[in-house]
N, C-alpha and C positions, 0 to 999 in steps of 0.2 A: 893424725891430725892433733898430734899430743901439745903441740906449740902453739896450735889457734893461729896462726898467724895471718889468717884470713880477716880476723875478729877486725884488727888495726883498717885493714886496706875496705872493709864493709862500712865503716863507719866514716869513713871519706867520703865515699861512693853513694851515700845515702841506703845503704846494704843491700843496694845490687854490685852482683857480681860477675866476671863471664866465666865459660868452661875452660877456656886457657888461662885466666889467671888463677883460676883454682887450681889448674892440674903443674902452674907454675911452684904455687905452693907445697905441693904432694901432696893433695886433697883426691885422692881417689873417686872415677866415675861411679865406684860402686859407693862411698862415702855421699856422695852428692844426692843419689837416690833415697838413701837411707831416709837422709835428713828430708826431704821430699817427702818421702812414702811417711812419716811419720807425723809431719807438719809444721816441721820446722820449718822449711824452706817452701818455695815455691816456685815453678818455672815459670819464666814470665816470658822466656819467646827459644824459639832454639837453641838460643846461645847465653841466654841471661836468666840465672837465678836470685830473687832474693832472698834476703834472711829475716826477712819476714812477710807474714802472710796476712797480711793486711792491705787494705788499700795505701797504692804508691803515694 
């Protein structure tokens, strides 16, 4: 994930994201967790993560 290039397509999106566009990016499922497990991220439904963990 050295390019971020999530960063660009989160900030359109209002920084949700889904699991195929991340995995579009090379954003590993194991990367997605991490950022999760730590609290960066959040899942917000099976298929949509955001980038951040606050209320939408």
């Amino acid at each position: 994930m050295e390019d971020r290039l999530w960063e660009e397509l989160a900030q359109a999106q209002a920084g949700l994201l889904s699991h195929r566009q991340l995995r579009g990016l090379s954003v590993s499922r194991g990367e997605i967790r991490n950022h999760v497990r730590v609290g960066r991220w959040a899942i917000r439904s099976g298929e949509v993560v955001s980038t951040t963990t606050g209320p939408l």
